[in-house]
C-alpha positions in Angstrom: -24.2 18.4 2.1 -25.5 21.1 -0.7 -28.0 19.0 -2.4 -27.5 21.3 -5.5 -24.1 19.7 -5.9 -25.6 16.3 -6.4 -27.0 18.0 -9.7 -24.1 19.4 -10.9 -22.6 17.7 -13.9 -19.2 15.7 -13.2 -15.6 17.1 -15.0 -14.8 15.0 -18.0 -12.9 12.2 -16.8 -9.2 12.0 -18.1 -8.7 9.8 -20.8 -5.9 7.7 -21.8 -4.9 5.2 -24.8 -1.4 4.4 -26.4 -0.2 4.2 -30.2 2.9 3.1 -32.0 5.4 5.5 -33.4 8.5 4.8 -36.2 11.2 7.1 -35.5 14.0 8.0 -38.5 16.6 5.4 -37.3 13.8 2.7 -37.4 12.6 2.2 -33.9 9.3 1.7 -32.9 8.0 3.1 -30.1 4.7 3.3 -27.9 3.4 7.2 -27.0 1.3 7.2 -24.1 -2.0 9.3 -25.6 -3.5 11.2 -22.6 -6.7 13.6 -23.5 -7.1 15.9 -20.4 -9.9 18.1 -20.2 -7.4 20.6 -18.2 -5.0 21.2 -21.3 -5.1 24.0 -23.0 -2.7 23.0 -25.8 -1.8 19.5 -27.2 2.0 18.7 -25.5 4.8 16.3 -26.3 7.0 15.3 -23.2 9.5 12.5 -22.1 11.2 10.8 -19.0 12.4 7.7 -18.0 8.7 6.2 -18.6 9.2 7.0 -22.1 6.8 9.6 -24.3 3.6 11.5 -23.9 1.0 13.0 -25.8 -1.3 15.1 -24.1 -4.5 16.4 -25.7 -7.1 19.2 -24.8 -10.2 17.7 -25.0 -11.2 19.4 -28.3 -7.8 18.0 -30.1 -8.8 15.8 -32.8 -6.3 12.6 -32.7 -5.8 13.6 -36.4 -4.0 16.7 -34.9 -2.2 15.6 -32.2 -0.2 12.9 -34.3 0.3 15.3 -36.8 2.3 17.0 -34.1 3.8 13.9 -32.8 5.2 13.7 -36.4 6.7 17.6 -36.8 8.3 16.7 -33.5 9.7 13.4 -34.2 13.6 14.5 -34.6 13.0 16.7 -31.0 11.3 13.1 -29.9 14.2 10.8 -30.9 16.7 13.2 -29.2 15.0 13.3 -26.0 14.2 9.5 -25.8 18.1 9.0 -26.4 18.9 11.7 -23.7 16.9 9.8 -21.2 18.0 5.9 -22.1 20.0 6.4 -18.6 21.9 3.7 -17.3 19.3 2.1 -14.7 20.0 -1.4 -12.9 18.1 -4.0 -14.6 14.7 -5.7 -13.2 15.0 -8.1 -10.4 15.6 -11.3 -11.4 15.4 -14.4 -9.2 18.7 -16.0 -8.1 20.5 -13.5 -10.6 20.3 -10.0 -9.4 23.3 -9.9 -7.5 23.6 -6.2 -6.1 21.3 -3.9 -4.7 21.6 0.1 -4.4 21.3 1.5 -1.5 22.6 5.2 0.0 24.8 5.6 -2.9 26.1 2.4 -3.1 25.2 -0.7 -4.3 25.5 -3.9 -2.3 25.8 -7.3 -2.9 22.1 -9.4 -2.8 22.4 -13.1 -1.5 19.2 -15.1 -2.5 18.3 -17.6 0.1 15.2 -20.2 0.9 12.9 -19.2 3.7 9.0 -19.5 4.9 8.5 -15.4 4.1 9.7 -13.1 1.9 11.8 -10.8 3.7 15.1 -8.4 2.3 17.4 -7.7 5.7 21.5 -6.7 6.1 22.9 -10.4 5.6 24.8 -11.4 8.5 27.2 -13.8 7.2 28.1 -10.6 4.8 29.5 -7.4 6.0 27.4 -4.9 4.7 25.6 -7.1 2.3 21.8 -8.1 1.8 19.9 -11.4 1.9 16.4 -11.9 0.3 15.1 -14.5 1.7 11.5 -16.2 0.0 9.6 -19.4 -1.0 10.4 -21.8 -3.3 7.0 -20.5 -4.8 7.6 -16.7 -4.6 6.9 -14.6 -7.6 8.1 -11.1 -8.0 5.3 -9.2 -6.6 6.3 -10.3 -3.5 9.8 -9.9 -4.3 9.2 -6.3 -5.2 6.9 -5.5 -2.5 9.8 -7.2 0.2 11.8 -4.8 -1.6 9.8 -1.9 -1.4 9.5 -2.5 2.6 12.9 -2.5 3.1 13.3 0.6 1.0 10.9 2.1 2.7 12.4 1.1 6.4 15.6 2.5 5.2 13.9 5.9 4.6 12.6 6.3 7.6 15.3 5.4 9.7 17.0 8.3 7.9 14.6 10.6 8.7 14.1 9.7 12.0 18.2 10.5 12.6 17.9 13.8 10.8 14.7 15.2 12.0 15.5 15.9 15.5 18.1 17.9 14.4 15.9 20.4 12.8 12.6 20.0 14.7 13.9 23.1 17.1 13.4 25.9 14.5 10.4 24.7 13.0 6.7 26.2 14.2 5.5 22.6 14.1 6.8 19.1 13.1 5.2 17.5 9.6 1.6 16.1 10.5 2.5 12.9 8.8 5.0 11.3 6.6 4.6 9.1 3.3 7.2 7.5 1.0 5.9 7.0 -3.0 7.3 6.6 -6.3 6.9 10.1 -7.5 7.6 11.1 -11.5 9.0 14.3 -11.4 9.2 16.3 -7.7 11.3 14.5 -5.2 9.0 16.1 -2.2 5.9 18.1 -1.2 4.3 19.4 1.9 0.7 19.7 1.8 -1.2 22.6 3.5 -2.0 20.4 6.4 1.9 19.9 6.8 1.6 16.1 5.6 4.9 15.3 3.6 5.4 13.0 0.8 9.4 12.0 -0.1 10.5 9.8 -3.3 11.0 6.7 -2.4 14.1 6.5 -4.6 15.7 9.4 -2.4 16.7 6.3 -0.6 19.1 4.9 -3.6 20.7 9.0 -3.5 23.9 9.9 -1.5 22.6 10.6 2.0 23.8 14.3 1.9 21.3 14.7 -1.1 18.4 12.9 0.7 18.6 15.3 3.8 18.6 18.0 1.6 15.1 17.3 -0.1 14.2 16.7 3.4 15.6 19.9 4.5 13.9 21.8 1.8 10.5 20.4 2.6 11.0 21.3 6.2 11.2 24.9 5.5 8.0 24.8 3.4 6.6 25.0 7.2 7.9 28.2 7.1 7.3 29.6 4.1 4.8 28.0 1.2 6.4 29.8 -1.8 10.3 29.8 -2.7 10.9 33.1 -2.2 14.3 34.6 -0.9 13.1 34.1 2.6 12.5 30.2 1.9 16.0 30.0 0.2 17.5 31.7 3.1 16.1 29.2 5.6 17.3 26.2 3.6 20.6 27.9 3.3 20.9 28.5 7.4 20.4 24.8 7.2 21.7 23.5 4.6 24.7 25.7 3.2 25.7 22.9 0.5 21.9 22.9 -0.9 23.2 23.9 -4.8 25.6 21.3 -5.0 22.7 18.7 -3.9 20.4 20.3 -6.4 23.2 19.9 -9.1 23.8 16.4 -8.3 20.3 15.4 -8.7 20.1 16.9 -12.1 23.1 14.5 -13.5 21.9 11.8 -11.4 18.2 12.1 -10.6 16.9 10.5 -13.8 19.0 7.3 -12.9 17.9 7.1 -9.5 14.2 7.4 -10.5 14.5 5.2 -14.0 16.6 2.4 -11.4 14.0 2.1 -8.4 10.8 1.7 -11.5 13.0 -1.0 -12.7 13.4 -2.9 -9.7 9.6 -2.8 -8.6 8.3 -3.2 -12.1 7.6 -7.0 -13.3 
């Protein structure tokens, strides 16, 4: 270890804090204030977790809700444009359907010693969450979350011998999370992360994210040459990539709802 890195100072951490905003038609809502010593402006953004003001580190709060405030009618239409239709939180003997692939199946709730979401047997193509009397939705959403999760993998593990061939190497590891924006990433070590809601998408759609990260072992950028590997592979790639514009915010907005208490 370089003892002179001991002495060095630490970055500024990342702060964050939250304030209440009036809009025109009379709602009240919370912006999430981030100051980030990496920003080099102060920024306004939105998605399905709602808004966002981020702050160089010099910013004055003065400033930045000044801005908030020239940028309320652009804030307003952008909240609306992301109010997507996502399925409610889970709720205890009333959630009565489940997404899955595409679809969404019907949930039976039933008493058992664990908590444990499995394909319902006495229902063709149904679910069955089975928990104690005592169970609260942490463990709900975390029986949810495995199952999710198993589903995910079992897709992968049909699809990736398929194009494990033409690849120098197969991804070092593979990790499902709830992701904000990207629906994949390779890292330089060839660990792969997915979206964990990518198992709520049409299946076609979810093998193309995972066919587009594949060829990231081929080429790092997204360059022509990348492009023309996930096209040898996946020759219906644009009409995935359309589909999750119109539906990727739902997909993401519906999986936070179902984990979140």
């Amino acid at each position: 270890m370089n003892p002179f890195r001991l002495l060095s100072p630490k970055p500024p951490a990342i702060e964050r804090d939250a304030f209440a905003l009036q809009l025109a038609d009379g709602r009240t809502i919370e912006v999430q204030r981030v100051r980030d010593p990496r920003a080099r402006r102060i920024r306004l953004s939105v998605d399905e977790r709602g808004a966002r003001l981020t702050l160089p580190r010099r910013a004055s709060l003065v400033a930045g809700e000044r801005f908030v405030d020239e940028h309320r009618d652009w804030l307003a239409q952008q909240l609306d444009r992301h109010a997507v239709e996502a399925m409610p939180a889970l709720v205890r003997d009333q959630t009565d359907r489940l997404p899955l692939r595409g679809a969404t199946l019907p949930l039976r709730w039933a008493e058992g010693r664990y908590t444990r979401l499995q394909f319902d047997d006495d229902s063709e193509g149904g679910l069955q969450l089975s928990l104690p009397a005592r169970a609260g939705h942490t463990a709900i959403a975390s029986a949810l979350r495995d199952f999710y999760e198993a589903q995910a993998r079992a897709d992968v593990g049909r699809w990736l011998p398929r194009y494990l061939p033409e690849l120098p190497r197969a991804p070092s590891r593979l990790r499902f999370k709830v992701m904000s924006s990207l629906w994949g990433s390779l890292a330089p070590d060839g660990a792969m992360t997915l979206d964990l809601a990518l198992v709520l998408a049409r299946p076609s759609a979810f093998e193309y994210v995972l066919v587009h990260e594949l060829c990231h072992l081929l080429h790092a950028d997204h360059s022509r040459a990348f492009w023309r590997e996930v096209e040898a592979r996946c020759p219906h790639w644009r009409e995935e990539r359309d589909w999750f514009r119109a539906e990727g915010r739902r997909l993401k907005a519906t999986l936070r709802a179902l984990l979140s208490p």
